[in-house]
MILUM-932513 format. One record per residue (C-alpha): residue number from 1; residue in one letter; chain; x, y, z. Coordinates in nm, 4 decimals, padded with zeros to 6 digits. Example, Ala and Ser with C-alpha at 12.3 -4.5 7.8 and 13.67 -1.06 7.14 Angstrom:
BEGIN
     k   r   c         px         py         pz
     1   a   A    01.2300   -00.4500    00.7800
     2   s   A    01.3670   -00.1060    00.7140
% end
This chain:
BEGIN
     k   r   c         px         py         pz
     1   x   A   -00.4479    00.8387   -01.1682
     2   x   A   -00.1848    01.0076   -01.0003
     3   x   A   -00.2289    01.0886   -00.6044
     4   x   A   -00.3820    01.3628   -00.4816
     5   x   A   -00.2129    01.6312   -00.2062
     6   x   A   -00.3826    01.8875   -00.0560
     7   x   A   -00.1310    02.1901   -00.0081
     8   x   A   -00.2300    02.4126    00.3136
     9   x   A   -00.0736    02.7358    00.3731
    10   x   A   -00.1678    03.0732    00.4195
    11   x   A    00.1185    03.2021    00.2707
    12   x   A    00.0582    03.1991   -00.1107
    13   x   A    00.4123    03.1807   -00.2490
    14   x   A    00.4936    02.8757   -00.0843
    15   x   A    00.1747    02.6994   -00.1669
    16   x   A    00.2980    02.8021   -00.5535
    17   x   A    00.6381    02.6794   -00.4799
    18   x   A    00.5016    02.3554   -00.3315
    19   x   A    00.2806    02.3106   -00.6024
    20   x   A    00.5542    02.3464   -00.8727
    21   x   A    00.7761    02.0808   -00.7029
    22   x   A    00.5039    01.8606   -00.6852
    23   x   A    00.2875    01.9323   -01.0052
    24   x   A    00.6082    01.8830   -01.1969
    25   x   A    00.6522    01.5387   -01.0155
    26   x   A    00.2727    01.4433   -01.1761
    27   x   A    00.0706    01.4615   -00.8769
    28   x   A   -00.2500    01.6226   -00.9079
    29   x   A   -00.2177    01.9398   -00.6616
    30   x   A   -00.5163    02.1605   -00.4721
    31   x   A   -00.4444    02.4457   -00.2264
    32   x   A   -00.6003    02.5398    00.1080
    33   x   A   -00.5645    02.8264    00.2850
    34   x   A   -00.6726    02.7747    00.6615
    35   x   A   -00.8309    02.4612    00.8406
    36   x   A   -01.1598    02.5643    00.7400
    37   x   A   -01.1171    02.6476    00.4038
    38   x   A   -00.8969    02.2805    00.3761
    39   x   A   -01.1876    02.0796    00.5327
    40   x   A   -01.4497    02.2086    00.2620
    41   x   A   -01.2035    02.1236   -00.0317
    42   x   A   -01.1253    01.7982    00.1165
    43   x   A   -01.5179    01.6777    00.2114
    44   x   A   -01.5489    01.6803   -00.2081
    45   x   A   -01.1741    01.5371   -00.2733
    46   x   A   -01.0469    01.3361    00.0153
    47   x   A   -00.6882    01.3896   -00.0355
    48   x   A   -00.4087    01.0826   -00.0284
    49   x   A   -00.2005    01.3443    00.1304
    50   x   A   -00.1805    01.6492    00.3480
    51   x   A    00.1375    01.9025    00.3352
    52   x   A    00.0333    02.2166    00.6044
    53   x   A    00.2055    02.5147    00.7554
    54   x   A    00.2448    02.4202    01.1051
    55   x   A    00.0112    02.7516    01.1793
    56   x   A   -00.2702    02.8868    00.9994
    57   x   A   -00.4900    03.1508    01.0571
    58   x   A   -00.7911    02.9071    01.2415
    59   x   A   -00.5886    02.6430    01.4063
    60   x   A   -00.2661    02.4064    01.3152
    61   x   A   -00.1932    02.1287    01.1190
    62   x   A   -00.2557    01.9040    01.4270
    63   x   A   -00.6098    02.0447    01.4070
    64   x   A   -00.6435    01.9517    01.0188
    65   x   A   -00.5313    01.6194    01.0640
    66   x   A   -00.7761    01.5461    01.3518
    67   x   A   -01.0162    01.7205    01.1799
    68   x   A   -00.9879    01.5148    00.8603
    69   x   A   -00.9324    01.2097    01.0013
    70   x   A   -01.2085    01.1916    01.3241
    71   x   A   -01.3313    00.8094    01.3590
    72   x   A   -01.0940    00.6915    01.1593
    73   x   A   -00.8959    00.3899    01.2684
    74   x   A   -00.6643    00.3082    00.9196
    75   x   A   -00.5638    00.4569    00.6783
    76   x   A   -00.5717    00.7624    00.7749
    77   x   A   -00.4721    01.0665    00.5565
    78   x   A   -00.0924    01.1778    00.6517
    79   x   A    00.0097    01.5321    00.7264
    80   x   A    00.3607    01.6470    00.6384
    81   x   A    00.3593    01.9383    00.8439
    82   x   A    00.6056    02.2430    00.8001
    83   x   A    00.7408    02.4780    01.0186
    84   x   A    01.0161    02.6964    00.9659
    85   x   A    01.0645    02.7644    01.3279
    86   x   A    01.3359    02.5699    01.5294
    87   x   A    01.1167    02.5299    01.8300
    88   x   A    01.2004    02.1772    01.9336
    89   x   A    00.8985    02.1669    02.1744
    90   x   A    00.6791    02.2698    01.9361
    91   x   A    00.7868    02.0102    01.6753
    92   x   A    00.7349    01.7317    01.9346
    93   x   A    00.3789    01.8327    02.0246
    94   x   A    00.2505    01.8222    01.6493
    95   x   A    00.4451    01.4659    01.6162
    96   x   A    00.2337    01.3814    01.9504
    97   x   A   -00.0890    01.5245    01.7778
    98   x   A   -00.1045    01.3047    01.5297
    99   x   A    00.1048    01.4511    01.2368
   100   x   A    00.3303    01.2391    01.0791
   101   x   A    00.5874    01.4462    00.9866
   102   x   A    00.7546    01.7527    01.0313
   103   x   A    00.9782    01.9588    00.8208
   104   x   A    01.1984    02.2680    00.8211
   105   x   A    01.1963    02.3865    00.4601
   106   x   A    01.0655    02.2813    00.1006
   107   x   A    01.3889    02.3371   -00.1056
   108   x   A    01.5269    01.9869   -00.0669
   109   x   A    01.3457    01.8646   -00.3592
   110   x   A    01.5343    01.5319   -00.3853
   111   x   A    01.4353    01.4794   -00.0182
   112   x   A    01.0762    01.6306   -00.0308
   113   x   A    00.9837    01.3953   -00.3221
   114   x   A    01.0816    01.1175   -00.1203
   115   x   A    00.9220    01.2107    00.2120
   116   x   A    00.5886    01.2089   -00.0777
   117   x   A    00.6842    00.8773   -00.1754
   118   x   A    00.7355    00.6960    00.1523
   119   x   A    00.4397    00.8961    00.2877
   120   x   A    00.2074    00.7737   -00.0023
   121   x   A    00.3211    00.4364   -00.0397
   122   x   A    00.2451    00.3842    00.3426
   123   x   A   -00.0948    00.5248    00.3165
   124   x   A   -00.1908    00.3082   -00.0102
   125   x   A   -00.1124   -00.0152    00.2082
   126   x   A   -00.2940    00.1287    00.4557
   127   x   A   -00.5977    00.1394    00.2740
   128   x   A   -00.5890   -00.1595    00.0474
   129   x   A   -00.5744   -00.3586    00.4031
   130   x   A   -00.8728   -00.1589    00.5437
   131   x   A   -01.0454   -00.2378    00.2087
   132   x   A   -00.9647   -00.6338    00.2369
   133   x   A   -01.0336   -00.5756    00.6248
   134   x   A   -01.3985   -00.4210    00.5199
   135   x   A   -01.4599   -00.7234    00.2940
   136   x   A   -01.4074   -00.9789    00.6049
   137   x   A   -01.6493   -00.8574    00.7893
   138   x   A   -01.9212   -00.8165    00.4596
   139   x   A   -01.8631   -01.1940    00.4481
   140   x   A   -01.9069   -01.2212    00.8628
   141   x   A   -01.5857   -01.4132    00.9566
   142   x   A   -01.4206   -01.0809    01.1058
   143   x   A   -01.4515   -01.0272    01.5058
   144   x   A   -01.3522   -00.7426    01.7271
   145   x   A   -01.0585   -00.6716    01.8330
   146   x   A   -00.9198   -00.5455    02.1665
   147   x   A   -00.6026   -00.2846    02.0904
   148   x   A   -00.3353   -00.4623    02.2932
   149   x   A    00.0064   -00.3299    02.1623
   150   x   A    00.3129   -00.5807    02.3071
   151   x   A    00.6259   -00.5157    02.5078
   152   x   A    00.8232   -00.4060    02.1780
   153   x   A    01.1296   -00.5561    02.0274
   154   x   A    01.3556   -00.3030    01.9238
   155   x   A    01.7242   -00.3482    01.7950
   156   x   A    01.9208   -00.0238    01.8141
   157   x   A    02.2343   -00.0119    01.5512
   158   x   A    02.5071    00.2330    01.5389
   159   x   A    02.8311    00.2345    01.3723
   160   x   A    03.0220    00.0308    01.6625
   161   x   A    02.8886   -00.1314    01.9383
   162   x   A    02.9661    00.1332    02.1799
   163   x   A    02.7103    00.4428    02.0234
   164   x   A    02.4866    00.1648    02.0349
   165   x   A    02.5048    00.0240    02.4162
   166   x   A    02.4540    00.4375    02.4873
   167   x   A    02.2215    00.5025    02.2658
   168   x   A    01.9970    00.1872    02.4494
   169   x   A    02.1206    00.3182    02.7562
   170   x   A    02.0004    00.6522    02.7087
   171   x   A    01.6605    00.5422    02.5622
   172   x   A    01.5505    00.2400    02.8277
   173   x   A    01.4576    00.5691    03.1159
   174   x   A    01.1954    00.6771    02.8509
   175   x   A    01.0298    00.3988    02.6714
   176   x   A    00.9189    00.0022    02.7889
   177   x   A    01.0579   -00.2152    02.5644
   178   x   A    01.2955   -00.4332    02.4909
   179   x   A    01.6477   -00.3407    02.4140
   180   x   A    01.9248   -00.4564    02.2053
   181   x   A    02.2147   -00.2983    02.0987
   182   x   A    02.3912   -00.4241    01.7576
   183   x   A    02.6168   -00.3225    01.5116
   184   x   A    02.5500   -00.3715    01.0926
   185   x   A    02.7176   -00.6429    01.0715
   186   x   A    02.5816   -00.8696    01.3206
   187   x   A    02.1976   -00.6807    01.3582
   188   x   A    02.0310   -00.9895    01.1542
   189   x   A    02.2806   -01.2905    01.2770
   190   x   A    01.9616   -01.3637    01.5429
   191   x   A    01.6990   -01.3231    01.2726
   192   x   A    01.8564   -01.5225    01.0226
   193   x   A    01.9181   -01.8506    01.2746
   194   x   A    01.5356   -01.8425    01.3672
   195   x   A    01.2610   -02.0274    01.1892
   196   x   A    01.1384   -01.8019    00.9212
   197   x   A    00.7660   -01.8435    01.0196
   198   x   A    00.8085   -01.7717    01.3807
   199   x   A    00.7439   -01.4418    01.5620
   200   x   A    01.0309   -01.5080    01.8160
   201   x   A    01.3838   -01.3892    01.7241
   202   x   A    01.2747   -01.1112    01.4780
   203   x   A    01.2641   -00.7255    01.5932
   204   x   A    00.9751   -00.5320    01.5710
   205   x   A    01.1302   -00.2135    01.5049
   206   x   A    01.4748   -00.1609    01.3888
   207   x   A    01.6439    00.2029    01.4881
   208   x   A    01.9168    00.2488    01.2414
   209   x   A    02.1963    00.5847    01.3479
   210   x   A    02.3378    00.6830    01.0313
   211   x   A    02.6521    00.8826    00.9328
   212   x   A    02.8493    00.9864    00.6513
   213   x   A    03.1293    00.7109    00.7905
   214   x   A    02.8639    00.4053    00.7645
   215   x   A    02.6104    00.6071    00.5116
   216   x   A    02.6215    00.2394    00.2786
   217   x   A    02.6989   -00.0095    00.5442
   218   x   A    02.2960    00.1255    00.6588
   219   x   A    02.1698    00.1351    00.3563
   220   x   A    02.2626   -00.2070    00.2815
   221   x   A    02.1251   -00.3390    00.5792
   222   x   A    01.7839   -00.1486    00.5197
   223   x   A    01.7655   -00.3885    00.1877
   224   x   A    01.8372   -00.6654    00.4278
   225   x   A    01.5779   -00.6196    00.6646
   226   x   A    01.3142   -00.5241    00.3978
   227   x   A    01.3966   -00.8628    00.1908
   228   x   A    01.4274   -01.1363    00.4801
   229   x   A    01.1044   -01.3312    00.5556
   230   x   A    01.1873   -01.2805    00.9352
   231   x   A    01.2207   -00.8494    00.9539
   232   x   A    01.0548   -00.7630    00.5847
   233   x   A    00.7289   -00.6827    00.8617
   234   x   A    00.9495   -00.4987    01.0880
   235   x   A    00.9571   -00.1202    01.1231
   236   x   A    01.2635    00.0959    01.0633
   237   x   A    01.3570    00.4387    01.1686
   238   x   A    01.6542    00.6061    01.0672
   239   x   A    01.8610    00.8371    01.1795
   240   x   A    02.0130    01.0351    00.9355
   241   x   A    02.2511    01.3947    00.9651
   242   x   A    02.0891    01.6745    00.8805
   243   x   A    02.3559    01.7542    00.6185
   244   x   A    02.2802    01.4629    00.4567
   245   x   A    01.9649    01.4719    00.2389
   246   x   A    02.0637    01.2414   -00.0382
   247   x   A    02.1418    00.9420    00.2425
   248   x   A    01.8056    01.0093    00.3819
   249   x   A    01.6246    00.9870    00.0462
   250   x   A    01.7781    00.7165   -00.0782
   251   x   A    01.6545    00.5760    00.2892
   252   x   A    01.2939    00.6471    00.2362
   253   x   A    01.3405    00.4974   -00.1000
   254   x   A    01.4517    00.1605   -00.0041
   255   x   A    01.1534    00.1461    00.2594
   256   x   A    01.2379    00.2979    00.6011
   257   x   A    00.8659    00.3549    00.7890
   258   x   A    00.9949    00.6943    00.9568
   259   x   A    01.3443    00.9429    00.9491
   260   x   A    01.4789    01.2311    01.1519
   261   x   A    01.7427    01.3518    01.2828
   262   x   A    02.0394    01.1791    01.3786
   263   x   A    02.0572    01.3450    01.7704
   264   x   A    01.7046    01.3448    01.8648
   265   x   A    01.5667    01.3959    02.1527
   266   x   A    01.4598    01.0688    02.4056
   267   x   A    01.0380    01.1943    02.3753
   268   x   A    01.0418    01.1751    01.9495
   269   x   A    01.1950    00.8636    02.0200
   270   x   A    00.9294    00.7252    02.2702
   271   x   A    00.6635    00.9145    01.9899
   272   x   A    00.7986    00.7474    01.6748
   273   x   A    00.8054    00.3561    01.8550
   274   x   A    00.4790    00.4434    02.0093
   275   x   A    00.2954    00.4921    01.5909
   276   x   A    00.5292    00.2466    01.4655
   277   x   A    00.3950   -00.0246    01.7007
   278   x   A   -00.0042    00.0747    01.6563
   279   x   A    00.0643    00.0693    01.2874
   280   x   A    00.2219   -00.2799    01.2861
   281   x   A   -00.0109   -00.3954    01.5601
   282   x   A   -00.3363   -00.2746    01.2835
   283   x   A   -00.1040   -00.3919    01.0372
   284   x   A   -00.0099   -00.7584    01.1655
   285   x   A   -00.3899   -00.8421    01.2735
   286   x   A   -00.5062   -00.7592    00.9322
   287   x   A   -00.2544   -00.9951    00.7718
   288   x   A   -00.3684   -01.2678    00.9815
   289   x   A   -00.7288   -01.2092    00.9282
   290   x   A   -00.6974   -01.2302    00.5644
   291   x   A   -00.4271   -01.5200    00.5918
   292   x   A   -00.6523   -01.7212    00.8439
   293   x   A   -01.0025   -01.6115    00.8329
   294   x   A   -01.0832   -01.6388    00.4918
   295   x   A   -00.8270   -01.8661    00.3019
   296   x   A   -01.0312   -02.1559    00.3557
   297   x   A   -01.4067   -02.0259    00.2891
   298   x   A   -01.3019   -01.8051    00.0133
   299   x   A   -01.0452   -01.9640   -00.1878
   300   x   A   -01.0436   -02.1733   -00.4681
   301   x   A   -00.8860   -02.4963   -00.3818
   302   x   A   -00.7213   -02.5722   -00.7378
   303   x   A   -00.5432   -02.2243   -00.7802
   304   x   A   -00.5383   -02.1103   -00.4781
   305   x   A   -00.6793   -01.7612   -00.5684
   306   x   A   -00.9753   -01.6168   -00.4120
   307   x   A   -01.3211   -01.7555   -00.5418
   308   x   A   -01.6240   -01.5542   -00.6139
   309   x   A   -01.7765   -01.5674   -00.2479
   310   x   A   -01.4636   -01.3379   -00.1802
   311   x   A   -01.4690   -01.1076   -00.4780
   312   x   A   -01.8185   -00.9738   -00.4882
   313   x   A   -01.8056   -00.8154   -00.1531
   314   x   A   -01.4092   -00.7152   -00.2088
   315   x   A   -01.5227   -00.5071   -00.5591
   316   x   A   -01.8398   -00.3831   -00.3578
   317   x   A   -01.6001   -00.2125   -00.0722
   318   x   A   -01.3324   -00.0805   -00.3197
   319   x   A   -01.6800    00.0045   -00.5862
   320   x   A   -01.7841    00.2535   -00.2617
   321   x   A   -01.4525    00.3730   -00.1925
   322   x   A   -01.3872    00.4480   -00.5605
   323   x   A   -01.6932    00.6378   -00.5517
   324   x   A   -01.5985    00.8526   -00.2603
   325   x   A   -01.2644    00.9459   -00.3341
   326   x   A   -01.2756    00.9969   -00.7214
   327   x   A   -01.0205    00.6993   -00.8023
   328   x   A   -01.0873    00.4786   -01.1169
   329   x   A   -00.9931    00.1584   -01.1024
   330   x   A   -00.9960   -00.1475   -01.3376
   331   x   A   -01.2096   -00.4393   -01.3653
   332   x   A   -01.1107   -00.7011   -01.6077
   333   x   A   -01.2852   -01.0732   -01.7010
   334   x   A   -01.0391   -01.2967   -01.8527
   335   x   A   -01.1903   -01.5955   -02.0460
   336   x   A   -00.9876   -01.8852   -02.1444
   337   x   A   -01.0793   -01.9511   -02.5131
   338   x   A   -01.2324   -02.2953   -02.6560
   339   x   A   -01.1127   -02.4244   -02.3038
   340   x   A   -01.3792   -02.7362   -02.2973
   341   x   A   -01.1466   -02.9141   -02.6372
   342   x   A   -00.8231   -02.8488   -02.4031
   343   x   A   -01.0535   -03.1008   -02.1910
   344   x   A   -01.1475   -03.3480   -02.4395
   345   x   A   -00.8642   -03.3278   -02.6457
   346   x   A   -00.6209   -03.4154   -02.3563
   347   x   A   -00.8015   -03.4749   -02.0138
   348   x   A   -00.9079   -03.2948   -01.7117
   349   x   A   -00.5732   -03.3401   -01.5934
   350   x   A   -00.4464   -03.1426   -01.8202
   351   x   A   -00.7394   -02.8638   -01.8073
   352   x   A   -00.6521   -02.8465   -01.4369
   353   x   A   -00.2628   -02.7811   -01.4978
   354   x   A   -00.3935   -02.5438   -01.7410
   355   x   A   -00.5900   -02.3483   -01.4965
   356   x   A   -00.2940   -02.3612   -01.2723
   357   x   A   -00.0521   -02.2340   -01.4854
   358   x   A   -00.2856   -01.9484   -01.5682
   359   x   A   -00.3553   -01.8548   -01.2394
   360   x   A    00.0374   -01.8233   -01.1831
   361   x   A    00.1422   -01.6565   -01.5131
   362   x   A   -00.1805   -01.4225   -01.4282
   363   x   A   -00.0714   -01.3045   -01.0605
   364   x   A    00.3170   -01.2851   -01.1195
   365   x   A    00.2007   -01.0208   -01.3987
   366   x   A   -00.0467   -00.8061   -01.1068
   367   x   A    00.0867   -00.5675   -00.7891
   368   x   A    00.0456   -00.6768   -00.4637
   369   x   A   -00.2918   -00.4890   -00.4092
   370   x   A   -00.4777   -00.6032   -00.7076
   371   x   A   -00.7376   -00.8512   -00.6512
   372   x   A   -00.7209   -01.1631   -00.8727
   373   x   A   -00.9776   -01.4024   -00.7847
   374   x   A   -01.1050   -01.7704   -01.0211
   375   x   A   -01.5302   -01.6708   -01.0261
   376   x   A   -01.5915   -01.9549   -01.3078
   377   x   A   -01.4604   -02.2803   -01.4666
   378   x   A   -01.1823   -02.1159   -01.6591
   379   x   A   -01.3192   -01.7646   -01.5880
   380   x   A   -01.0973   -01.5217   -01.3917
   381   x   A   -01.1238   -01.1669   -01.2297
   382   x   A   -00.8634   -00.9305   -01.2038
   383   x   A   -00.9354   -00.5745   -00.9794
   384   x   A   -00.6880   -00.2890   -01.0062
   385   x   A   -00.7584   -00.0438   -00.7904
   386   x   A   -00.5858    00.3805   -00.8925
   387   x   A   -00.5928    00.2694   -01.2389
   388   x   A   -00.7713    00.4210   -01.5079
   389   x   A   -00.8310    00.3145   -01.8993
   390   x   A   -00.4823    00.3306   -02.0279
   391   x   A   -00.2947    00.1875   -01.8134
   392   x   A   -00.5577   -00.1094   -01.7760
   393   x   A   -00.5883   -00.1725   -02.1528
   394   x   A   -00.2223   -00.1703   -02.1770
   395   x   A   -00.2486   -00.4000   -01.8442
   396   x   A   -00.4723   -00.6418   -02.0080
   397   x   A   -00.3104   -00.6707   -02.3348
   398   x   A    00.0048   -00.7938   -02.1775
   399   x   A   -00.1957   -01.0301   -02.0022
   400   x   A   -00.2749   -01.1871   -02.3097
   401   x   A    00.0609   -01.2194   -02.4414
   402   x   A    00.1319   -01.3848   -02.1020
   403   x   A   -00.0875   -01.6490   -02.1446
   404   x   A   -00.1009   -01.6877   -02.5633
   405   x   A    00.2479   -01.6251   -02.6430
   406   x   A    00.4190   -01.9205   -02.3943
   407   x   A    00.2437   -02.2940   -02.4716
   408   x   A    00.1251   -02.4572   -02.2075
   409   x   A    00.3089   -02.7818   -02.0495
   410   x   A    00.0623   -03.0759   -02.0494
   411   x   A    00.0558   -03.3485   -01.7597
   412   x   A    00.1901   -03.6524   -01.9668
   413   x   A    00.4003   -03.7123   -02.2556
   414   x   A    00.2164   -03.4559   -02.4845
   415   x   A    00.3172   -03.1572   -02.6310
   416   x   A    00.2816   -02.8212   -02.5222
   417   x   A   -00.0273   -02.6913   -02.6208
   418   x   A   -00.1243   -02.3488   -02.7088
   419   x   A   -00.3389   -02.1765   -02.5027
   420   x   A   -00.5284   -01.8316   -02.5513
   421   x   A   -00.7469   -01.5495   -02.3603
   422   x   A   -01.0167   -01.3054   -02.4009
   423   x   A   -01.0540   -01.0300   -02.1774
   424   x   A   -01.3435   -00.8070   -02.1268
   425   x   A   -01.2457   -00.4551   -01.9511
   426   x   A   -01.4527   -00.1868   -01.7613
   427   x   A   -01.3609    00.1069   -01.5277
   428   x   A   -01.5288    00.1605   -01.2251
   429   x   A   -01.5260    00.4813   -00.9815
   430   x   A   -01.6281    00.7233   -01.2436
   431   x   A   -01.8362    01.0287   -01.1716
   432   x   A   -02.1572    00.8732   -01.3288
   433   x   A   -02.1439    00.5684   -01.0562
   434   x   A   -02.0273    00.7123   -00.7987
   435   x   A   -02.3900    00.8092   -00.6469
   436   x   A   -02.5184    00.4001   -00.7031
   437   x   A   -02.1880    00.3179   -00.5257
   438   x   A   -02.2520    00.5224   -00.2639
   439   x   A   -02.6208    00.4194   -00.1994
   440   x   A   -02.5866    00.0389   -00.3281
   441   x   A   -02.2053   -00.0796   -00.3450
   442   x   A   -02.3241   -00.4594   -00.4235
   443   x   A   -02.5361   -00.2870   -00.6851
   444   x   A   -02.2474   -00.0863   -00.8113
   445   x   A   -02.0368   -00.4360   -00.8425
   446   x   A   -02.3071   -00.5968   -01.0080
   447   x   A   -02.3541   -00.3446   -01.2867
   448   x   A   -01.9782   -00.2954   -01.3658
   449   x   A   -01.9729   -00.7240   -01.3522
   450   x   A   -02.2528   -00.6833   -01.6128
   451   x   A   -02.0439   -00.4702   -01.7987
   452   x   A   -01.7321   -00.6361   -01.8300
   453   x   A   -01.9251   -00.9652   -01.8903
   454   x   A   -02.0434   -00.7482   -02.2251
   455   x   A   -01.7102   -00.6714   -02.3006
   456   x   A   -01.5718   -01.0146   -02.2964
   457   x   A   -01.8680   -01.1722   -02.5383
   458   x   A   -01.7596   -00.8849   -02.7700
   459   x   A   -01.4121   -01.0241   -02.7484
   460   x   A   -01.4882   -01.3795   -02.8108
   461   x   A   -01.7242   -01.2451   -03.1309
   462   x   A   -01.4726   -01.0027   -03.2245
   463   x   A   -01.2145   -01.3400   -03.2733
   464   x   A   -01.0663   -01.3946   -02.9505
   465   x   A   -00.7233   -01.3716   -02.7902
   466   x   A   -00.8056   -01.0149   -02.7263
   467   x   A   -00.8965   -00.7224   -02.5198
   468   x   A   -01.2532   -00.5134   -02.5609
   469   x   A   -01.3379   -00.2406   -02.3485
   470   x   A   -01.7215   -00.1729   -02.2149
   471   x   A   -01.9467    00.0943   -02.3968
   472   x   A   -02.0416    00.2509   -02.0729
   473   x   A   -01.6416    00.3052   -01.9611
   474   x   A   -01.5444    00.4347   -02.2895
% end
């Protein structure tokens, strides 16, 4: 299912011309026409984005987002606001607010699509860390934390050395931080040389000033940051000419956390470090929780994957999220078939390589934010959350050519053996569970469990080596 924005003006021809743009791009599109009136529609679809006229008729878009998003702490829904106006002052205070973004016009599509995309994409990780956050504490090995946001490291890179002393210069009055000034070729010579693992020697933010003259040389290095162990955490924000809108889409495209201008003014600057560093803050405890919290209580020690104590409460949280927000997602069981002769046959050596292999084949064919977890001797389950029946069957069934189409190495001298799957499939967060979810998530997980579980016994009767979807979810 494609994301859903929330459109927010007052004005109804550029709601329509918004909607167009963004229809046309497949996102599923709803209008608003004051705070008010944007509040009611979003109470019975919580939007994955918001894009607002700076001013409406009962408040601004600073008001919506708070509004919205009151006693939330992640993932919180991001508002593009727009305003025509080229108040500066007035575009600082909404940043201040709380609004992401703000914009001067709509007829960049090229641009606005990608502001969408960088917007969304940042929101989804958001919430798929809140959702493994929520399933830490379900399983009590979560604590409290205190905010403390660090001293920041933050490299500053301009096309020679000199626009980037001054632009430090110019900044260090405003903001407590650490400084250093670089250049594109050199700005990851200091990462590189430090251990990979270790915190020291790697920026936290990375403030990139773009031009025509060095549009590539920054783009490159974007890539570079994004792909090193060291800086593939750190934030970005570029700085990009206003009469450049293809160099600041392709920007947003390769990853960049946050754009403007390429002059701006010292107090965005001091407004952009201060989100960037409470997102990575959120952001970096949440990876540690789940790296070091859990890993030992909740995975399987043969594969590696998570184990069942882990996936029951993870498919309850995302089961009463579903519910809430309207978003399918996918819940497969995958079944290795006549596993117990592998075994026999050859040993439990080999059985265990077997499960090993699958594991891999199984997760290098899944995103990032799906849940794959062993709950069973040679019994896996996969969780895709935002995806709905077609795109999961066609999910699964490549997920048995992974594993039946490629033999299987054996531990000794043998030769490969062929190994198949069975995969029962349901779909969760539909409008008939969504009140269970909401008053019982375990219950919720349970049933859809239950269903799958049907599923795959009607693909091992219908022959195996295939996929069969649930009654209920079809």
């Amino acid at each position: 299912m494609h994301a859903k924005i929330l459109i927010v003006d007052a004005i109804a021809t550029n709601r329509i011309v918004l909607k167009v743009k963004l229809a046309a791009a497949q996102y599923h599109v709803f209008q608003g026409t004051s705070v008010a009136d944007a509040a009611r529609q979003a109470a019975v679809a919580p939007p994955d984005l918001i894009i607002c006229a700076a001013a409406l008729p009962d408040g601004t878009a600073a008001d919506l987002a708070g509004l919205l998003n009151a006693g939330t702490q992640q993932g919180k829904v991001p508002v593009l606001a727009i305003d025509s106006s080229s108040n500066a002052a007035a575009r600082l205070d909404l940043l201040e607010a709380g609004v992401e973004d703000v914009i001067t016009d709509i007829y960049h599509d090229t641009l606005l699509l990608a502001r969408v995309r960088n917007m969304l994409r940042a929101h989804n990780a958001a919430t798929e860390w809140e959702i493994r956050d929520d399933t830490t504490r379900a399983l009590g090995f979560a604590e409290d934390h205190i905010l403390f946001l660090k001293v920041p490291e933050i490299t500053l890179v301009g096309k020679d050395q000199v626009q980037s002393t001054r632009a430090a210069a110019a900044l260090r009055p405003h903001i407590k931080a650490r400084l250093t000034a670089g250049v594109p070729q050199t700005a990851l010579t200091r990462r590189k040389s430090a251990d990979a693992g270790a915190a020291a020697g790697s920026s936290d933010i990375f403030i990139l000033y773009a031009d025509q003259t060095n549009a590539e040389q920054m783009l490159s290095l974007v890539s570079s940051i994004r792909s090193h162990p060291v800086t593939r955490h750190s934030a970005i924000l570029f700085l990009s000419p206003d009469d450049a809108p293809m160099l600041a889409a392709r920007a947003l495209d390769l990853g960049v956390n946050a754009l403007t201008h390429s002059n701006p003014d010292p107090r965005e600057l001091k407004i952009r470090v201060q989100v960037l560093m409470q997102r990575q803050h959120v952001a970096d405890r949440l990876r540690a929780t789940v790296r070091t919290g859990l890993e030992a209580a909740v995975s399987d020690p043969l594969t590696g994957l998570h184990n069942r104590r882990y996936a029951m409460p993870h498919l309850a949280r995302l089961a009463e999220r579903a519910g809430n927000a309207g978003r399918p997602f996918a819940l497969m069981l995958a079944d290795l078939d006549h596993f117990k002769r592998v075994n026999d046959v050859y040993g439990h050596a080999t059985g265990d390589t077997v499960l090993v292999e699958t594991a891999r084949r199984l997760r290098e064919n899944l995103r990032a934010v799906d849940l794959l977890a062993r709950v069973g001797g040679e019994e896996f389950l996969i969780v895709m959350p935002g995806v709905g029946l077609g795109d999961a069957r066609r999910a699964a069934r490549r997920l048995c050519r992974q594993i039946g189409n490629t033999p299987f190495d054996t531990a000794g001298p043998m030769p490969a053996i062929k190994v198949t799957v069975s995969i029962g499939l349901a779909i969760g967060g539909l409008p008939s569970d969504a009140a269970l979810a909401e008053q019982d998530p375990e219950e919720a997980a349970r049933v859809l469990m239950e269903r799958a579980d049907k599923a795959l016994y009607a693909a091992k009767v219908k022959g195996r080596n295939c996929v069969t979807l649930s009654r209920p979810a079809a």
